[in-house]
N, C-alpha and C positions, 0 to 999 in steps of 0.2 A: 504493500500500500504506500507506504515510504517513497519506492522508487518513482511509484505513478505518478506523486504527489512533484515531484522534483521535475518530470517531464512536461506536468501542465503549467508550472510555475515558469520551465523557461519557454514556451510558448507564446506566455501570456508578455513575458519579456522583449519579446520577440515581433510583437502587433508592434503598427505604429500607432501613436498615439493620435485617436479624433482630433479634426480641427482643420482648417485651412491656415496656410500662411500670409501676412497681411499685407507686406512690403511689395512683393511681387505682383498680386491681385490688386492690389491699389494703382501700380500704372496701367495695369488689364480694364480697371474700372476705371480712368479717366481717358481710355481709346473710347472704351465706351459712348462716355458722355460727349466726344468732342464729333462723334459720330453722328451720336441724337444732335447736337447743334446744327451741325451741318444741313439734317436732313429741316429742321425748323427753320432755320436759314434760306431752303433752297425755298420751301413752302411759301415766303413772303419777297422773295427775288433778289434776295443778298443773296447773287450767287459767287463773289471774290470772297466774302466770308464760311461760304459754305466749303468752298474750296480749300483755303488756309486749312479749316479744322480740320478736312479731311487727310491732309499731310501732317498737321498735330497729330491724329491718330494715329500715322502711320509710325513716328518716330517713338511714339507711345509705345507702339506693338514690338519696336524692335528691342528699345528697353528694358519690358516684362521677361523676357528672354536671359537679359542679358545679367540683369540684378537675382535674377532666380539662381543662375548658376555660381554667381560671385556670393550668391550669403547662404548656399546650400539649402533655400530652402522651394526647392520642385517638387512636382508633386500632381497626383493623377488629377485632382479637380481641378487645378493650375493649369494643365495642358485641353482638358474639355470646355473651362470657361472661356479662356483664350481664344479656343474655335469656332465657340458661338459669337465670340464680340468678333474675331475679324471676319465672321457671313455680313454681321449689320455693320462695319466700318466698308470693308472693301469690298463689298458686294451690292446691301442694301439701297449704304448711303451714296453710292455714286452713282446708280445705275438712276436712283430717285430725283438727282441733282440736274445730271443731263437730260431728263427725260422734262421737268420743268425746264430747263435753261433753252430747251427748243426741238426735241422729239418729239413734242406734242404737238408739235402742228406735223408731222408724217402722219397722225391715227394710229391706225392700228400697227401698221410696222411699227412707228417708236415705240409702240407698248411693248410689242415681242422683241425686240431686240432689247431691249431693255431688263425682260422676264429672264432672255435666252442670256445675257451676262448675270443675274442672280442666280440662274440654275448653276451656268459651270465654275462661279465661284466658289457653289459649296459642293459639285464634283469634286473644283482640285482641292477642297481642304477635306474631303471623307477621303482621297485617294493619298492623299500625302501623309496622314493621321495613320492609314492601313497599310500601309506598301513597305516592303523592306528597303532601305534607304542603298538605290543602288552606288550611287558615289556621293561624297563629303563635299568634292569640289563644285558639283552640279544639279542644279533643281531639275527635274521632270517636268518643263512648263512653266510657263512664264508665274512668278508669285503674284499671289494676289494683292498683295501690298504695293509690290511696282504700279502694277495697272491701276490700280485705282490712283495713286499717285499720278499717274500719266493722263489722266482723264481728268483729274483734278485742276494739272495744271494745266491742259488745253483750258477749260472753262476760262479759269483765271487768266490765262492771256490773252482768250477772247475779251472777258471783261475789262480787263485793262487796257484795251487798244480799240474798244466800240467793235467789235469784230460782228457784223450781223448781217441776215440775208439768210436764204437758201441754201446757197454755198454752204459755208458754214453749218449748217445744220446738216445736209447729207453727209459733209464729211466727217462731224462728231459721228454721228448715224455709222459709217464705214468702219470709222475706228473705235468704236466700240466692238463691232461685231467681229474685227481683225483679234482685239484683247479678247474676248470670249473663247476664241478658239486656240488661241495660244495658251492658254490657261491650262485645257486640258489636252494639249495635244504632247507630243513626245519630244521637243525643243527642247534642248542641252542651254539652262542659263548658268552663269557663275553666281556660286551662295557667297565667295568671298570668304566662307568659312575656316579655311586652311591660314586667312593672313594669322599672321603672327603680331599681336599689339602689344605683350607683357615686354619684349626685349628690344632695346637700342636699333634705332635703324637710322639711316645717312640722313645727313641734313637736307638734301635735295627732296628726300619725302616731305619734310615738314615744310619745306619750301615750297613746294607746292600744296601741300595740304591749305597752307594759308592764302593761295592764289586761287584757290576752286573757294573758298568763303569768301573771298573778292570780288570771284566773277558774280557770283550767286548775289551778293548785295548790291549787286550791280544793274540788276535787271532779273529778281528770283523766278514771276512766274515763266519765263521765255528760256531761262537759262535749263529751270528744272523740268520745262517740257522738251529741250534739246537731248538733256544727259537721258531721261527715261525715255525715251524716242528712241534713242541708241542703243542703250541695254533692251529693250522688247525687239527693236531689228537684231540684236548679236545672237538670238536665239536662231533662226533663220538662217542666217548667214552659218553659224557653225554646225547646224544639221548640212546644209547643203556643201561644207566642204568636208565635214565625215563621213556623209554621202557618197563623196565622189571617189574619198579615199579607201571606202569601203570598210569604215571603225567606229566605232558608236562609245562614247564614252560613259554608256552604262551597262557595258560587258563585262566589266568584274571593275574587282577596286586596284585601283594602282597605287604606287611606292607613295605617298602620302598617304591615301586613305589606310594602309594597312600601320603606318604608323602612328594614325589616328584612333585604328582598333586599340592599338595596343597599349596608348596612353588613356586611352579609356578606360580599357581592363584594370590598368596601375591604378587611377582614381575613378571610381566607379561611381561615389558620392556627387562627382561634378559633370558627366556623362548625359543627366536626363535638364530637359526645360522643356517648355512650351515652344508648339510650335511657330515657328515664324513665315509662315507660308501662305 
């Protein structure tokens, strides 16, 4: 009886203890709310403000992530609440935003092209949640944070520049429908995940680190629709030259990612976050 007694003792040791962590869910819940703004924003035709918040969201989302792993405190409901706020950050709110800023006058197509980017936003976050993470270096599909970002900042530089008319409407219209399908299609993007930021790196990084906050103050919405314009075409572009080359960079993992297994193995406690996808 003794010994039984001693097995269920360290079992019970062995649960983790109820509760959610606060520090982490606190930026998860302020993607949130700057989500809800956006979309009340978009509802009364602040559509530059609606915009802004939906890039505060985004920077929010990458955060949550980032603060989870730095104070070890991740965790299953962390990664599930995460997934539902970035459906209604990068999916709801921007699909809501373009769709008032001038899909509405298309009818019915702006409504379905609109539906058809909320559907495969939360395809790619049920598929990236379930899928074994074929490489470290590379998303399966363009993230959903990029894209709303990129839609975001179209809005915003059409608002900044009177940008109106038809035109403009069909080709929000277009490139939505372009970001939908990227989303969930098989496009090799860079996660970035491999840089290294804990150790010493050359001055000409920091050098420029501080000339991309220059460029960006310099003209944010036009700048940040340039850089994410580039990063959703580099998807494209490098299917079609592992294509040509007949290599796909989600056929096994390579000399980083297995180095990455390995450092994960060694620290296992800093291994899980929320998704950023």
């Amino acid at each position: 009886m003794s010994k039984l007694n001693k097995v269920t003792a360290l079992d019970q040791r062995d649960k983790r203890p109820k509760g959610i962590y606060i520090l982490p869910n606190l930026f998860t819940t302020a993607s949130l709310f700057a989500a809800f703004y956006a979309i009340i924003q978009s509802t009364v035709g602040n559509f530059g403000n609606a915009a802004i918040a939906v890039i505060v969201a985004a920077v929010l989302d990458m955060l949550d992530g980032r603060v989870a792993r730095m104070t070890n405190t991740a965790s299953d409901f962390g990664k599930e609440y995460d997934s539902l706020v970035d459906l209604v950050a990068f999916g709801l709110a921007p699909a809501l935003i373009l769709f008032e800023w001038g899909l509405q006058s298309l009818g019915k197509a702006g409504w379905l092209v609109a539906f058809t980017y909320v559907a495969t936003t939360a395809l790619r976050l049920a598929r990236f949640n379930t899928q074994e993470v074929p490489s470290k270096r590379y998303f399966q599909g363009l993230p959903c944070p990029a894209a709303a970002v990129l839609l975001a900042a179209a809005v915003w530089t059409a608002e900044s520049y009177a940008l109106t008319g038809t035109s403009f409407t069909v080709a929000g219209f277009i490139l939505m429908g372009l970001l939908a399908f990227a989303m969930v299609s098989a496009m090799p993007y860079r996660s970035f995940k491999d840089l290294d930021l804990k150790h010493r790196v050359p001055f000409v990084a920091v050098l420029v680190l501080v000339l991309v906050f220059v460029l960006i103050s310099f003209d944010p919405p036009a700048v940040l629709l340039a850089i994410f314009f580039v990063y959703a075409a580099s998807g494209a572009v490098s299917w079609a030259l592992n294509r040509k080359d007949g290599q796909s960079v989600f056929q096994g993992p390579d000399e980083a990612d297995a180095a990455d297994d390995a450092d994960s193995t060694q620290k296992p406690n800093e291994s899980a976050a929320g998704p950023s996808d």
